[in-house]
C-alpha positions as CSV (number, residue, x, y, z in Angstrom):
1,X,13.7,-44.3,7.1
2,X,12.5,-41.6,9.6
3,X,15.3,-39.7,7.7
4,X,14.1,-39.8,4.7
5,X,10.8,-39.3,5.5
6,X,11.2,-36.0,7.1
7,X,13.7,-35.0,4.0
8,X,10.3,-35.4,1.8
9,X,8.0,-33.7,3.8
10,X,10.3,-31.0,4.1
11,X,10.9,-30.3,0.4
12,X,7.2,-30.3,-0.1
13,X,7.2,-27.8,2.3
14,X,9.7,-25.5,0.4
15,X,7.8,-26.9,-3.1
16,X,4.6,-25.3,-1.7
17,X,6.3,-22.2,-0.3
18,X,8.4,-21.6,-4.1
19,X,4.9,-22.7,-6.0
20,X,3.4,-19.8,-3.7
21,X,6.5,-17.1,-4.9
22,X,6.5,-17.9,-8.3
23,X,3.0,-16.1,-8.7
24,X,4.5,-13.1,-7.4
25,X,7.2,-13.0,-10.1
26,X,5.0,-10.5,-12.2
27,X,5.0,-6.7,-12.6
28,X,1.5,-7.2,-13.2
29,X,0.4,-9.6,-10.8
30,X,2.6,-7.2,-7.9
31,X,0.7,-4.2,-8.7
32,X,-3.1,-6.2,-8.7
33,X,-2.0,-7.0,-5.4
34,X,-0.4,-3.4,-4.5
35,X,-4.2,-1.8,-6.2
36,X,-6.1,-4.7,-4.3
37,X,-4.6,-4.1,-0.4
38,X,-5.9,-0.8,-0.6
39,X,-10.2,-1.7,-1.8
40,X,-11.8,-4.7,-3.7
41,X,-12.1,-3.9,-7.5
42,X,-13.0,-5.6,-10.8
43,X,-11.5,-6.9,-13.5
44,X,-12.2,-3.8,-15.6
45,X,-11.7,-1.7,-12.8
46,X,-7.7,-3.5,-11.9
47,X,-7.0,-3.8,-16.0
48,X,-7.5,0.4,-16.1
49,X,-5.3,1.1,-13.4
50,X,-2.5,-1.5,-14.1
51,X,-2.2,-0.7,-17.7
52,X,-3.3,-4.2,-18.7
53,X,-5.1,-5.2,-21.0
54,X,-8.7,-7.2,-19.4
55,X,-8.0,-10.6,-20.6
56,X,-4.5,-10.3,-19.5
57,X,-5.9,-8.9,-16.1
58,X,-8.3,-11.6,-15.6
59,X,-5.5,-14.2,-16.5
60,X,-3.4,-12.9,-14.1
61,X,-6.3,-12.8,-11.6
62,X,-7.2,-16.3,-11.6
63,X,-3.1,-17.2,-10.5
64,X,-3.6,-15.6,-8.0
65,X,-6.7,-17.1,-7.2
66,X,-5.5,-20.4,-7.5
67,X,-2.6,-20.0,-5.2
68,X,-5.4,-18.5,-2.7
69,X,-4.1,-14.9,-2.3
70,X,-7.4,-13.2,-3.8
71,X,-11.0,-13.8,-3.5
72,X,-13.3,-13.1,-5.6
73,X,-17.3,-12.7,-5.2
74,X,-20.4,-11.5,-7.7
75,X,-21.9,-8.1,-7.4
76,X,-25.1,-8.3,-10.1
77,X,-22.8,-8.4,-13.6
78,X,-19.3,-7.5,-12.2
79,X,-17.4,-10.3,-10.5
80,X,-15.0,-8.5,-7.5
81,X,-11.7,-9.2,-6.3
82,X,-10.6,-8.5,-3.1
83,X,-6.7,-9.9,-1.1
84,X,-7.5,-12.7,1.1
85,X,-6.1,-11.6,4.0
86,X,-4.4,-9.0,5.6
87,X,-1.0,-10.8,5.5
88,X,-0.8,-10.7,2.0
89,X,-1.6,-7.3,2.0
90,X,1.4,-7.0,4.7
91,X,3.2,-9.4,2.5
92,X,3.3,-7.0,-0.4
93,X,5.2,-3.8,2.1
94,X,7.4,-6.6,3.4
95,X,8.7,-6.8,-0.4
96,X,9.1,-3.3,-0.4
97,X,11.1,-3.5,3.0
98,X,13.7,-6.8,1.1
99,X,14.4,-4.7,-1.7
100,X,15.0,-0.8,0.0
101,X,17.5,-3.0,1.8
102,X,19.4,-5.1,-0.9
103,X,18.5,-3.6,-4.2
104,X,20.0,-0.2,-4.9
105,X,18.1,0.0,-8.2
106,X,15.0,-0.4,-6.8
107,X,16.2,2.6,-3.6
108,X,17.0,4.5,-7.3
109,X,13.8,3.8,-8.9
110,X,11.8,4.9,-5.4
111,X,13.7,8.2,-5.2
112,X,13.0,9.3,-9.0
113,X,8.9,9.3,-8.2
114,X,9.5,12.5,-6.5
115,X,12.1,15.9,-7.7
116,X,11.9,16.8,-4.2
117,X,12.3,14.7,-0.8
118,X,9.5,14.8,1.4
119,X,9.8,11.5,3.2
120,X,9.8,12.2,7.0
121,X,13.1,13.0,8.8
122,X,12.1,11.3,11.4
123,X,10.5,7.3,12.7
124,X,7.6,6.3,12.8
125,X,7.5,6.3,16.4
126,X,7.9,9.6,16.8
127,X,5.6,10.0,14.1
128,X,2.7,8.8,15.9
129,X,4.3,10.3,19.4
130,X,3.9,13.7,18.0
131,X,0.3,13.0,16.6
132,X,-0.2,11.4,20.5
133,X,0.5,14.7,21.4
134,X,-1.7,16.3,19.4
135,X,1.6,18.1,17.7
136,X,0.7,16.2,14.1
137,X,-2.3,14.7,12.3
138,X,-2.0,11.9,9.7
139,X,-3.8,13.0,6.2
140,X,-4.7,10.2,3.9
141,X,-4.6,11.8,0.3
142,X,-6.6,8.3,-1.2
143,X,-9.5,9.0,-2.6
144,X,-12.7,8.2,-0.4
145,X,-13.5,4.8,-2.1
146,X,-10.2,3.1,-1.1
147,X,-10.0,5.2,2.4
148,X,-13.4,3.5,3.3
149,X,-12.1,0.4,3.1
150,X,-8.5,0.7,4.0
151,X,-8.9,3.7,6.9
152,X,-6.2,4.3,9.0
153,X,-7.7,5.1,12.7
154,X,-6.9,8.7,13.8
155,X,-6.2,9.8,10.3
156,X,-8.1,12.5,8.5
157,X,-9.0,11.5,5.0
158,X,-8.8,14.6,2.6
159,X,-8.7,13.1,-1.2
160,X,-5.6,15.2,-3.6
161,X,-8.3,16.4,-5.7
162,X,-9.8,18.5,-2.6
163,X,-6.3,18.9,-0.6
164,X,-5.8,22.6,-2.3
165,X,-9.4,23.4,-1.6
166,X,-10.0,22.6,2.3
167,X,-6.0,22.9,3.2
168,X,-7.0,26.6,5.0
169,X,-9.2,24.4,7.2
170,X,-5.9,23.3,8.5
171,X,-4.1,24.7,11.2
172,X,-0.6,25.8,10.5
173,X,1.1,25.4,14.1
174,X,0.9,21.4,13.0
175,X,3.2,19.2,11.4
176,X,1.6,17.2,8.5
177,X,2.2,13.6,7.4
178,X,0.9,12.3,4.8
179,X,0.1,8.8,3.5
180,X,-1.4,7.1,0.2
181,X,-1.0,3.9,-0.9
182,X,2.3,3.0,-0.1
183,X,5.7,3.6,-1.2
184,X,4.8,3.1,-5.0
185,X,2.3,5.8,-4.8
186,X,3.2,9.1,-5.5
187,X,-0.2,11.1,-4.4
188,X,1.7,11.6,-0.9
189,X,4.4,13.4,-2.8
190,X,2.3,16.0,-4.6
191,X,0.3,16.7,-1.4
192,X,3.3,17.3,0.1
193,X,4.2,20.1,-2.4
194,X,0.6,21.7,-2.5
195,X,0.9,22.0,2.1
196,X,4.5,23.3,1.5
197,X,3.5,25.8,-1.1
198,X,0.6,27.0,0.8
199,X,3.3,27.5,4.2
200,X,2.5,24.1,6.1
201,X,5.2,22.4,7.4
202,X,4.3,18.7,5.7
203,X,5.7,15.4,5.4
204,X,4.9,11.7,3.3
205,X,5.0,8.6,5.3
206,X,6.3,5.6,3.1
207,X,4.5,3.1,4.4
208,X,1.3,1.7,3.3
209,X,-2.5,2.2,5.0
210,X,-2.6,-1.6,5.7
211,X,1.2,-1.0,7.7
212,X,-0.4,1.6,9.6
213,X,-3.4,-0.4,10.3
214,X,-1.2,-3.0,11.8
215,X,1.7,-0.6,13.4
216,X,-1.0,2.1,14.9
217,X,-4.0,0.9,14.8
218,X,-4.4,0.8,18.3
219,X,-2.4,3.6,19.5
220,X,-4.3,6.6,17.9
């Protein structure tokens, strides 16, 4: 009996746990998520960036509600979505981590966002070693909305739109790594091209503010 028991708790268990994956098996619902680790946003807001439609947005909105990876709350009209936590935030780079490592399609997909590699040659660790060191500094290319609520401690936030403007305020004798969203997100990449062609010696880190949060939060 004790047998059997346990045999049914467990496969509630995995029931819960598939129940839970199955609303990630959307484009759509993967890039609210993706748009939603970095700031809260509305339903209008998340349906312009995703492509979607609203209705469609706010469909896909209230799955993910229900399976208790968003929250939402009312700001006068507008009603605001925000992730849950910061694990599903982390959950969404851990996807990215599963399929760099088992889908070459997806390794394929990554590399045609960008004509030109600028990923950094080098770890992470030395990554934030060499801004330790006072060798590097981390540039967060986001715009100020989603830097503000996302920031990455020891970075310097300096929005594309303005990177061309205040790059001479930079100093050339440092290495520069830059970050945006995450690995889906190719606002790192064109950075990287505009401190290259102005003589910096520049770099896009792959991984995602709310990584970096978690990784080196406490170390810069």
């Amino acid at each position: 009996m004790k047998t059997v028991s346990t045999n049914k708790n467990q496969n509630a268990v995995f029931e819960t746990l598939a129940t839970l994956v199955s609303a990630l098996g959307s484009k759509a619902r993967l890039k609210i998520l993706y748009l939603l680790a970095q700031a809260p946003r509305s339903v209008d807001a998340l349906a312009t960036l995703t492509g979607e439609t609203v209705a469609n947005t706010s469909q896909h909105l209230q799955r993910l509600l229900h399976q208790g990876l968003v929250l939402i709350t009312k700001d006068k009209l507008s009603h605001i979505y925000r992730v849950s936590n910061t694990n599903v935030a982390l959950m969404i780079e851990n996807l990215f981590d599963l399929a760099e490592s088992t889908s070459p399609a997806h390794v394929q997909a990554q590399k045609n966002l960008s004509s030109v590699n600028t990923t950094q040659p080098t770890t992470l660790f030395s990554v934030v070693e060499s801004v330790q060191k006072k060798k590097a500094l981390l540039l967060d290319v986001r715009e100020s909305y989603e830097t503000s609520h996302t920031p990455v401690p020891g970075s310097l936030s300096l929005p594309l739109s303005e990177l061309k403007k205040k790059a001479k305020d930079l100093s050339k004798n440092k290495t520069y790594y830059l970050f945006c969203r995450g690995r889906a997100c190719v606002d790192a990449n064109e950075g990287v091209n505009i401190l290259r062609s102005l003589g910096f010696k520049a770099y896009r880190l792959k991984e995602s503010p709310s990584t970096l949060q978690n990784k080196m939060g406490g170390t810069l």
